[in-house]
ChimeraX commands (.cxc) that place a marker at each C-alpha (Angstrom):
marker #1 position 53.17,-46.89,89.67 radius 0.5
marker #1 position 52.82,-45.66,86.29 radius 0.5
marker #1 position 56.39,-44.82,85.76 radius 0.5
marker #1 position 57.79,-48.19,87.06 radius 0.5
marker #1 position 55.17,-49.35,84.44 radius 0.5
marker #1 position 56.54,-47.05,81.71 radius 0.5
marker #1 position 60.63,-47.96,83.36 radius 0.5
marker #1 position 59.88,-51.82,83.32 radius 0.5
marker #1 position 57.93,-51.53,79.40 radius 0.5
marker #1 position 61.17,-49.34,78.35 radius 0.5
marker #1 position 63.69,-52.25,79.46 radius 0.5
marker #1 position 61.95,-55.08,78.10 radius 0.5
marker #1 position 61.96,-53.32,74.45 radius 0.5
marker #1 position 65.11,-52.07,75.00 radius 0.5
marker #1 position 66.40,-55.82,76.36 radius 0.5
marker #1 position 64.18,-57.50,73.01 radius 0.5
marker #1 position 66.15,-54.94,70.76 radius 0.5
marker #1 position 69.66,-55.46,72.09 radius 0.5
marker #1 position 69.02,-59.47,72.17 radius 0.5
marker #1 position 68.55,-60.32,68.41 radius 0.5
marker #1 position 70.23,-63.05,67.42 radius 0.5
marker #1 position 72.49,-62.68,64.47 radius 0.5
marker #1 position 74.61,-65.27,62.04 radius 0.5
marker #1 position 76.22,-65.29,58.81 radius 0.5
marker #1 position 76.62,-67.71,55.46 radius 0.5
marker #1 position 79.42,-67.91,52.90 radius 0.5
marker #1 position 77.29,-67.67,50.04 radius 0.5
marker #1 position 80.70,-68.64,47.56 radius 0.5
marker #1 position 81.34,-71.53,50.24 radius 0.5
marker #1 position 77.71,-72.44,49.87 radius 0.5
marker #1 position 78.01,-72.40,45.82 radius 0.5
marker #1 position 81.27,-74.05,45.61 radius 0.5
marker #1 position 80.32,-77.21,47.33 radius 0.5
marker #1 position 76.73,-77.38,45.08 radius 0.5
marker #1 position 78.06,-80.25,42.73 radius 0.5
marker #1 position 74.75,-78.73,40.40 radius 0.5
marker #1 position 76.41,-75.07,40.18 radius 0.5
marker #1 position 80.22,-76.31,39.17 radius 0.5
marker #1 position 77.95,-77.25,35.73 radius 0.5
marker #1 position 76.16,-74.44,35.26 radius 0.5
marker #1 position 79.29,-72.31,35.81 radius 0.5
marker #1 position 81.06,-75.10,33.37 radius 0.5
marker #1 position 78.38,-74.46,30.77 radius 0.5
marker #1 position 78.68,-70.81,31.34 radius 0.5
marker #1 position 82.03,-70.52,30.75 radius 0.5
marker #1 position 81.70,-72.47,27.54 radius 0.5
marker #1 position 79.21,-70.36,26.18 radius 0.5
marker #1 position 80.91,-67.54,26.94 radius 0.5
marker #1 position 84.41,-68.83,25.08 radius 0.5
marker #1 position 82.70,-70.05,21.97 radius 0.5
marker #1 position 80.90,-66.40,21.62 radius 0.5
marker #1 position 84.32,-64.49,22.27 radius 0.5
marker #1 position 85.72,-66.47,20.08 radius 0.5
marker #1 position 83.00,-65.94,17.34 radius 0.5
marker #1 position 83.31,-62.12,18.03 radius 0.5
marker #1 position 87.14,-62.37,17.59 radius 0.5
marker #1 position 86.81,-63.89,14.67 radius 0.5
marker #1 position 84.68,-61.22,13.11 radius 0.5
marker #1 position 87.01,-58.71,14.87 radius 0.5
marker #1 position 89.87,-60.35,12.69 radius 0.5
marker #1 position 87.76,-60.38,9.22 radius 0.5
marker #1 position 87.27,-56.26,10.32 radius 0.5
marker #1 position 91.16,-56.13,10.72 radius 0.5
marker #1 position 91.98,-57.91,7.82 radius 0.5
marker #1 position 89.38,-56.13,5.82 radius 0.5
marker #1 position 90.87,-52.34,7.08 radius 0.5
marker #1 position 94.40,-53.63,6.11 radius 0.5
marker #1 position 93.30,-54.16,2.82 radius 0.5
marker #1 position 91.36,-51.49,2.77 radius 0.5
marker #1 position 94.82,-49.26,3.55 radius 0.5
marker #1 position 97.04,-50.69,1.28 radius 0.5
marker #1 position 94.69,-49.99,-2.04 radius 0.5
marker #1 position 93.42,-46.96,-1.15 radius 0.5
marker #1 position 95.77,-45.29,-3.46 radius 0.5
marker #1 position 94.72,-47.04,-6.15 radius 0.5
marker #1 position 90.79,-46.84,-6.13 radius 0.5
marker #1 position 88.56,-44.86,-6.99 radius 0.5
marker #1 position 86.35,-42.40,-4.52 radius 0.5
marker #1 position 83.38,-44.53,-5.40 radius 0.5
marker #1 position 85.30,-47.75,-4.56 radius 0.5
marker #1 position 86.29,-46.05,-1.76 radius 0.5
marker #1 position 83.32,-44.88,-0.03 radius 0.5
marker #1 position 82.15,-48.45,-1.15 radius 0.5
marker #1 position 84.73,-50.07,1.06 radius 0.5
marker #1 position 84.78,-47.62,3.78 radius 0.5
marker #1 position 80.98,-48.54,4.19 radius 0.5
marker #1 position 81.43,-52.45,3.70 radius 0.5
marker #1 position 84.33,-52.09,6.81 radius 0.5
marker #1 position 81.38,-50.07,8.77 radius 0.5
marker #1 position 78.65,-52.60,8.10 radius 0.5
marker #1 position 81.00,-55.24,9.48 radius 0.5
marker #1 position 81.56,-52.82,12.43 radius 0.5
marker #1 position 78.19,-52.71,13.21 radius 0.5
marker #1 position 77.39,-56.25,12.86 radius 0.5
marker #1 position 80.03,-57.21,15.54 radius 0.5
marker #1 position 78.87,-54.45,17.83 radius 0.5
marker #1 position 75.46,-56.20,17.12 radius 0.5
marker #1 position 76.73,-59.81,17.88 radius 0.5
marker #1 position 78.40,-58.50,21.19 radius 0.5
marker #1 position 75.59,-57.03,22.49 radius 0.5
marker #1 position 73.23,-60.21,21.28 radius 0.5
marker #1 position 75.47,-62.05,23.68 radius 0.5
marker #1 position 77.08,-60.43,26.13 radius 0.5
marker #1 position 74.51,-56.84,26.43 radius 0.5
marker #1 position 72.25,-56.08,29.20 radius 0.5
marker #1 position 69.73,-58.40,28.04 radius 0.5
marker #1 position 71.89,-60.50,25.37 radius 0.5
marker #1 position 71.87,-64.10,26.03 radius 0.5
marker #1 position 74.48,-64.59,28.73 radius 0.5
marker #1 position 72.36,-62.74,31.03 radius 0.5
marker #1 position 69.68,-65.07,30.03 radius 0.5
marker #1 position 71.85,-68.24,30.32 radius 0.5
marker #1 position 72.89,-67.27,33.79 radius 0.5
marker #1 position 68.93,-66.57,34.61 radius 0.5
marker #1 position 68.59,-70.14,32.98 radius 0.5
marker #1 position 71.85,-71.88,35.11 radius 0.5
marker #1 position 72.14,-69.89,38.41 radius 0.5
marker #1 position 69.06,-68.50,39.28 radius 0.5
marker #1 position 66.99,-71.32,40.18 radius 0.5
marker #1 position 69.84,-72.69,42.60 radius 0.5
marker #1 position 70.16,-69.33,44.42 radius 0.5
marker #1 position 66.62,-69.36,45.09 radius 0.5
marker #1 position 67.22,-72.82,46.96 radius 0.5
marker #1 position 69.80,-70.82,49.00 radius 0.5
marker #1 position 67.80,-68.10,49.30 radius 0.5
marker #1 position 64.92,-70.06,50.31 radius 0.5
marker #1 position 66.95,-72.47,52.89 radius 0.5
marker #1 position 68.63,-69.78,54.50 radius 0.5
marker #1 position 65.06,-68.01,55.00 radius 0.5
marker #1 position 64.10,-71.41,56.50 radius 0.5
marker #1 position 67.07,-71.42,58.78 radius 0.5
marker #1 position 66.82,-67.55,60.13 radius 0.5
marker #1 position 62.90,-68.60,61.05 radius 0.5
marker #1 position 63.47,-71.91,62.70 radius 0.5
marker #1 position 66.36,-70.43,64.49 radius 0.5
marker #1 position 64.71,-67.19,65.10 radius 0.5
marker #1 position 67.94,-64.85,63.63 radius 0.5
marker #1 position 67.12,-61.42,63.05 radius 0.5
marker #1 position 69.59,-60.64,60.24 radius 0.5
marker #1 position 71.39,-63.34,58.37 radius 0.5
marker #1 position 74.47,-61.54,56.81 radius 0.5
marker #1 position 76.64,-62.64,53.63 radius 0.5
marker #1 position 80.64,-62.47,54.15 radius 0.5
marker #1 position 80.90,-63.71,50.30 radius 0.5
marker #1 position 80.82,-60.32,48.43 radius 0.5
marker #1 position 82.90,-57.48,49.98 radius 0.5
marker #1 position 80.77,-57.30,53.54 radius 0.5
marker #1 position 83.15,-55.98,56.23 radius 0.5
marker #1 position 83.82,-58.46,59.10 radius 0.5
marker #1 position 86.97,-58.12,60.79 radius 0.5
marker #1 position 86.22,-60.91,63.30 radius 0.5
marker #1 position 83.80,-63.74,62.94 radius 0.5
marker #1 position 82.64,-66.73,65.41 radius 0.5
marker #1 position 82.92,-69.62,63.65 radius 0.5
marker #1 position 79.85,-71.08,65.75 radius 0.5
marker #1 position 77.51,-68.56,64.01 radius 0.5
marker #1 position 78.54,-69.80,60.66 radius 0.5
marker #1 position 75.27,-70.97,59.37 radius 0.5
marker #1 position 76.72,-72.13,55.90 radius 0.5
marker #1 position 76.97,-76.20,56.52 radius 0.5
marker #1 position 73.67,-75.78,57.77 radius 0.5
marker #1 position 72.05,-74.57,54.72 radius 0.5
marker #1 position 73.90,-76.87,52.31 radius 0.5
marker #1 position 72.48,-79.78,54.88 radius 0.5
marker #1 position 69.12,-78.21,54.13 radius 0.5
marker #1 position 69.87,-77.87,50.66 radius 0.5
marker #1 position 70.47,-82.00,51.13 radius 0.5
marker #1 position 73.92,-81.45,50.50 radius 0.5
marker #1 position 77.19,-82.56,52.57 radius 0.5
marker #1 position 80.40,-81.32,52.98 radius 0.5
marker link #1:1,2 radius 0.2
marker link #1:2,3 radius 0.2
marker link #1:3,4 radius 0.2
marker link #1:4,5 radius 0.2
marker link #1:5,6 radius 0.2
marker link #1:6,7 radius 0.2
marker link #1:7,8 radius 0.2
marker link #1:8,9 radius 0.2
marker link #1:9,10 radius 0.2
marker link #1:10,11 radius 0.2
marker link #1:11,12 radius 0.2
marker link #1:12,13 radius 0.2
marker link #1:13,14 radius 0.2
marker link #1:14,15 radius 0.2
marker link #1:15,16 radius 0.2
marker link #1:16,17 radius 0.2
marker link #1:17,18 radius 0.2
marker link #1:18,19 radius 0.2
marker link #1:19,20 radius 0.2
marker link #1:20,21 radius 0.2
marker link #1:21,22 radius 0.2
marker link #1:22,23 radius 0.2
marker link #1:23,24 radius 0.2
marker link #1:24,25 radius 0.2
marker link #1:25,26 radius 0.2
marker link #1:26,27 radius 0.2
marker link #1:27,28 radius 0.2
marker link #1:28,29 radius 0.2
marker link #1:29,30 radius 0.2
marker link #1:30,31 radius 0.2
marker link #1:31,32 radius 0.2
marker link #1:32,33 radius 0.2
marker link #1:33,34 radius 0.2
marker link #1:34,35 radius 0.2
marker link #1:35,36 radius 0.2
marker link #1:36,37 radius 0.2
marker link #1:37,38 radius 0.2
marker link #1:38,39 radius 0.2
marker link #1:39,40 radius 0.2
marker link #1:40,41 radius 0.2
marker link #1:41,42 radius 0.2
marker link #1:42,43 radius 0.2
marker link #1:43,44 radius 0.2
marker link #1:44,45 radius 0.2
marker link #1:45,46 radius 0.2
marker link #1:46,47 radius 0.2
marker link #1:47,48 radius 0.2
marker link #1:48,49 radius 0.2
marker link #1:49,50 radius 0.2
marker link #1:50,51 radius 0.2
marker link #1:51,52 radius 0.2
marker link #1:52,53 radius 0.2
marker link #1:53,54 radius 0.2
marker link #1:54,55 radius 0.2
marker link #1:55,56 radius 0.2
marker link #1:56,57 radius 0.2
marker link #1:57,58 radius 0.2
marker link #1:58,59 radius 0.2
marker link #1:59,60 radius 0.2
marker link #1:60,61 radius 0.2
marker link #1:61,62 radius 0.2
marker link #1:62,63 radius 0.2
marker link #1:63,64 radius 0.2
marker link #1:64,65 radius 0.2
marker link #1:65,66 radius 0.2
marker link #1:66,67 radius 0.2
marker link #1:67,68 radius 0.2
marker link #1:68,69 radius 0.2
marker link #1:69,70 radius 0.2
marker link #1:70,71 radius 0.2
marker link #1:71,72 radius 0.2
marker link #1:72,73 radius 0.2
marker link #1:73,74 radius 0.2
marker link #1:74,75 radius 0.2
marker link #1:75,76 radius 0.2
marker link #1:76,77 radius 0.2
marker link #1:77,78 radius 0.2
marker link #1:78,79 radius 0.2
marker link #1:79,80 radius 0.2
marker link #1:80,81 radius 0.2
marker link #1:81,82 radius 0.2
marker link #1:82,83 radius 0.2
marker link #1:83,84 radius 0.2
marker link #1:84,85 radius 0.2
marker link #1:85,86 radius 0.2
marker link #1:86,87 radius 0.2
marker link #1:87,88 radius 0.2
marker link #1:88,89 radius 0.2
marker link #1:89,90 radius 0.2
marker link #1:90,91 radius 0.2
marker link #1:91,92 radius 0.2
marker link #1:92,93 radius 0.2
marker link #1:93,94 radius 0.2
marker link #1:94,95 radius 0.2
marker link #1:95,96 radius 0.2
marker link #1:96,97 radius 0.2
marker link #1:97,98 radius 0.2
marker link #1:98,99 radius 0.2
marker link #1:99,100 radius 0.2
marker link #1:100,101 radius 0.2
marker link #1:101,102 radius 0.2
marker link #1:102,103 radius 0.2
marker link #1:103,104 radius 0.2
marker link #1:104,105 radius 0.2
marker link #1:105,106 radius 0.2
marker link #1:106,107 radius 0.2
marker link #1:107,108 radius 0.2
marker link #1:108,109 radius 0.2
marker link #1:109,110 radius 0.2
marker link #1:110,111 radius 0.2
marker link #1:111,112 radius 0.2
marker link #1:112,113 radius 0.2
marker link #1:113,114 radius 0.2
marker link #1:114,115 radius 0.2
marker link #1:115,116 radius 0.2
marker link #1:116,117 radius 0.2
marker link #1:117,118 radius 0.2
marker link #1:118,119 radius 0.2
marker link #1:119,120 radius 0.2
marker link #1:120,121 radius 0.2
marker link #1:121,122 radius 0.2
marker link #1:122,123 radius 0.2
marker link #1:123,124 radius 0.2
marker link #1:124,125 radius 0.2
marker link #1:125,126 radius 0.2
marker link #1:126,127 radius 0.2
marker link #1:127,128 radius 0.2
marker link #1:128,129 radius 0.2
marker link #1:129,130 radius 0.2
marker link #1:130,131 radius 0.2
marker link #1:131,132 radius 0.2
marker link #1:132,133 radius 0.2
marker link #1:133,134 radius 0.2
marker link #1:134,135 radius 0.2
marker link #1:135,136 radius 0.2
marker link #1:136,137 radius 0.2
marker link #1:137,138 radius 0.2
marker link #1:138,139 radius 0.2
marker link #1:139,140 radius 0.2
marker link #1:140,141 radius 0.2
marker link #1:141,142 radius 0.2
marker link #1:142,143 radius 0.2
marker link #1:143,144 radius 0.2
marker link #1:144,145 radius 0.2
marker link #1:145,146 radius 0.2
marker link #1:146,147 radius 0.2
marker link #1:147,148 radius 0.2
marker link #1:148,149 radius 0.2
marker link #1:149,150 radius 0.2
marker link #1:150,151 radius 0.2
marker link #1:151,152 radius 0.2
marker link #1:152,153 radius 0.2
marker link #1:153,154 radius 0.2
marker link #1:154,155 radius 0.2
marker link #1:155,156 radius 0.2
marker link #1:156,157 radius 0.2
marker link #1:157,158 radius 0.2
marker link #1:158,159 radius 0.2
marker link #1:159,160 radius 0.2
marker link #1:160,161 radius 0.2
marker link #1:161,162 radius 0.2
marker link #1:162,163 radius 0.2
marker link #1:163,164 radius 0.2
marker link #1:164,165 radius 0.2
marker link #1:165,166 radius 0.2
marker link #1:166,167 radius 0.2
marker link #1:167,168 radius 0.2
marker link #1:168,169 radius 0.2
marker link #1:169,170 radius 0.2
view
């Protein structure tokens, strides 16, 4: 009696394990058709443009500056030298420290993108959540970003559902 016990408790986990329901979003679908994100990625992009092209700026001044720089050496003295030479390193450094301002770790297109994009994954985040408890999915998986399907059935394609959820149509 006890091992039917044990044989019947050992199929029924076994049965709950191999029975989890599974689907998948297109996160990039998902994004693309969020009218709100096509800004933000708008305003991204023109933040990013207007500091390249600050930085290239400065990168031409440094150019300019070195060419200069070559063509009198000759004729200057090794004080007006080393005077220049540090005046084309200052510059240097002050591009380096512009780049890093806004495109570093923790420069301000990081922060932007916190800013822009962050609050409208969370919705996703949040909806698919929603969707994976109502529907009672076990693993919710992303084909956006490099995940390995080789076959996919469309009717487990959760996406429309959480841009409905989202309140959005397609």
């Amino acid at each position: 009696m006890k091992k039917i016990l044990i044989i019947a408790f050992v199929s029924l986990c076994a049965g709950a394990l191999f029975a989890q329901k599974y689907a998948y979003v297109d996160t990039e679908y998902i994004l693309n058709n969020i009218p709100i994100y096509e800004t933000a990625k708008t305003q991204l992009d023109d933040f990013t443009t207007e500091w390249k092209a600050e930085i290239d700026e400065m990168k031409s001044a440094i150019d300019k500056m070195y060419n200069d720089y070559q063509s009198e050496r000759v004729l200057l003295t090794e004080e007006l030298r080393v005077k220049r030479e540090e005046e084309i390193l200052e510059k240097e450094k002050e591009m380096r420290e512009l780049q890093q301002k806004y495109f570093g770790k923790e420069g301000m297109l990081f922060k932007k993108r916190e800013e822009l994009i962050k609050p409208i994954q969370d919705d996703i985040y949040n909806a698919i959540k929603e969707i994976a408890t109502e529907g009672s999915y076990a693993v919710i998986f992303d084909t956006a970003n490099s995940l390995n399907m080789l076959y996919t059935d469309p009717r487990y394609d959760k996406s429309d559902d959480v841009l409905r959820k989202l309140g959005y149509k397609n």
